[in-house]
Structures are given as structure tokens and as C-alpha cells.
Backbone bond lengths (Angstrom), bond angles and torsions (degrees), N, CA, C in turn:
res aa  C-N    CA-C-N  psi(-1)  N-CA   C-N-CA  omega(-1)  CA-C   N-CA-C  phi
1 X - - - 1.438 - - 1.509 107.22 -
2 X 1.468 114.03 131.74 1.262 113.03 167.58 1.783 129.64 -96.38
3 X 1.391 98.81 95.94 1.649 93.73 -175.37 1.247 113.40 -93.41
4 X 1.091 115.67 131.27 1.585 126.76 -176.77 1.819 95.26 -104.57
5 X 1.713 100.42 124.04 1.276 111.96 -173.52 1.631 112.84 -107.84
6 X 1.317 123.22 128.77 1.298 91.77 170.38 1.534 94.68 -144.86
7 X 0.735 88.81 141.13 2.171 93.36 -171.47 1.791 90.05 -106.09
8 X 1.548 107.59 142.74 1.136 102.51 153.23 1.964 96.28 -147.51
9 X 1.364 99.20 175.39 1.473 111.24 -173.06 1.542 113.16 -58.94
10 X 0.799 149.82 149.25 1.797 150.63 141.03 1.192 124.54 -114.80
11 X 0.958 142.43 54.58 1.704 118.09 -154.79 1.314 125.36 62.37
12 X 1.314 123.89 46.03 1.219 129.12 -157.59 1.590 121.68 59.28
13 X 0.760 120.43 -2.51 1.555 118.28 178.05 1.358 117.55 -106.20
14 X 1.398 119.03 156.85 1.360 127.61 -175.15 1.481 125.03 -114.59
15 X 1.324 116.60 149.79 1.973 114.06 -158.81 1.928 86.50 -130.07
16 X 1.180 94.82 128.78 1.515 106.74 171.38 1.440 99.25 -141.82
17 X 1.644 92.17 137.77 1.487 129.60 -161.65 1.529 96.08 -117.80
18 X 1.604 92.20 118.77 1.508 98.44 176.10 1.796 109.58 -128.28
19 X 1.162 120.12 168.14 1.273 126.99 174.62 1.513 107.29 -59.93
20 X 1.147 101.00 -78.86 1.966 100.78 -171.10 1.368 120.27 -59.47
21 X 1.250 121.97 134.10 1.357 143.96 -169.10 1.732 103.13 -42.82
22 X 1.265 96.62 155.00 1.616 97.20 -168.45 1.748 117.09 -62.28
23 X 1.099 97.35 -39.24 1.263 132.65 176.19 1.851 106.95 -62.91
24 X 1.065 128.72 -52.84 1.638 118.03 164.27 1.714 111.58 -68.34
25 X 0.922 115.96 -48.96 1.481 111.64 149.65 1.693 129.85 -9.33
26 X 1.386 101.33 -83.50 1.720 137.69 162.44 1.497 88.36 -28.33
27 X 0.967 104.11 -83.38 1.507 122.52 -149.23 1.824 105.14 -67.47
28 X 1.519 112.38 -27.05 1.070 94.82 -176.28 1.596 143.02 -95.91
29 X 1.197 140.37 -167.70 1.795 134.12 -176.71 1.231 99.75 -24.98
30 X 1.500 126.77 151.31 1.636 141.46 168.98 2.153 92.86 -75.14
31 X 0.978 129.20 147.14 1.045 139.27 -179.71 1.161 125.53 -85.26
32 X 1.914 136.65 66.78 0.828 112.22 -144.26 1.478 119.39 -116.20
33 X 1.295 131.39 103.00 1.394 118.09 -161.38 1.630 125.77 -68.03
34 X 0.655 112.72 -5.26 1.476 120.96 179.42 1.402 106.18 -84.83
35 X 1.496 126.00 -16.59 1.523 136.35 -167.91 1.446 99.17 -98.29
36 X 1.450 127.17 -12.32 1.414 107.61 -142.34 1.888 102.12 -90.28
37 X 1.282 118.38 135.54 1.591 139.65 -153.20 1.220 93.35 -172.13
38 X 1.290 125.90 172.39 1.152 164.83 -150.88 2.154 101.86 -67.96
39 X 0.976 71.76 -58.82 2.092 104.30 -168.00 1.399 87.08 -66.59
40 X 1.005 123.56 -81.81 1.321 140.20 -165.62 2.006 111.04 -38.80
41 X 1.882 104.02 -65.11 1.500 121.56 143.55 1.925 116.38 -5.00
42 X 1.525 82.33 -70.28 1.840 107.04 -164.35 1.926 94.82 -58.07
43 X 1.567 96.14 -66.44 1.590 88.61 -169.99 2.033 125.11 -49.52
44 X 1.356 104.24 -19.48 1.410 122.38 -173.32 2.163 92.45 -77.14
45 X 1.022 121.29 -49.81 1.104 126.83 -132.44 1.964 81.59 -98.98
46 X 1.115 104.96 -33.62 2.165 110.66 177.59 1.652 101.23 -52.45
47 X 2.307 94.90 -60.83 1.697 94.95 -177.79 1.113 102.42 -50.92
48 X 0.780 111.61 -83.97 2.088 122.91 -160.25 1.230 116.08 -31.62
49 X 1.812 103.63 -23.17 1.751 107.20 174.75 2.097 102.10 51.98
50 X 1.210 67.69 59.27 1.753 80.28 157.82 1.524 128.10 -158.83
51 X 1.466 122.63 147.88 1.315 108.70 -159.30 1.623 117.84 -86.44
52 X 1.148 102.98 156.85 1.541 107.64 -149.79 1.438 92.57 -91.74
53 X 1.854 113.45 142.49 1.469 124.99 172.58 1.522 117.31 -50.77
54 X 1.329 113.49 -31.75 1.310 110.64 -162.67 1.385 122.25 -92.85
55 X 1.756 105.36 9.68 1.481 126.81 -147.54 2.006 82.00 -124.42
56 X 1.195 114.06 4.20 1.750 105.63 -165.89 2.160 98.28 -97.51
């Protein structure tokens, strides 16, 4: 997946710009870093429907 990040200031707050619609986002896996392995990798990479690095 290609996410294009770009943070800028707001009032202290930050805006990140991602590829997938806000809404697959919303809806998708909780993000969990402490989980991240193989399994965990795979299920992120099925939603997102994108092909996996380790598969090139």
C-alpha cells in the first residue's frame, strides 16, 4: 500500500493523508503493535488487498 503522509500543524493537532478511503480505514483491523508477526502482517495486508513484500 502506498500511503502518502503528510502531517501539517493545526492548532496543535495533526492531519494524515492516507490512500484508502476513510471509510475502509473506519471499518478496518484495530492497529495493534504489540501483535505485529507474521498472522497478524497477513490479516492487515488480505483487508487492504495489497500484495505482500514477502510474496515478491
Amino acid at each position: 500500500m502506498s500511503i502518502d503522509i503528510r502531517s501539517q500543524s493545526e492548532l496543535g493537532r495533526f492531519k494524515v493523508y492516507v490512500d484508502p478511503s476513510r471509510e475502509t480505514v473506519k471499518n478496518g483491523p484495530e492497529y495493534r503493535p504489540e501483535a505485529l508477526n507474521r498472522t497478524y502482517e497477513e490479516m492487515l495486508y488480505n483487508y487492504y488487498k495489497r500484495p505482500k513484500y514477502w510474496d515478491r
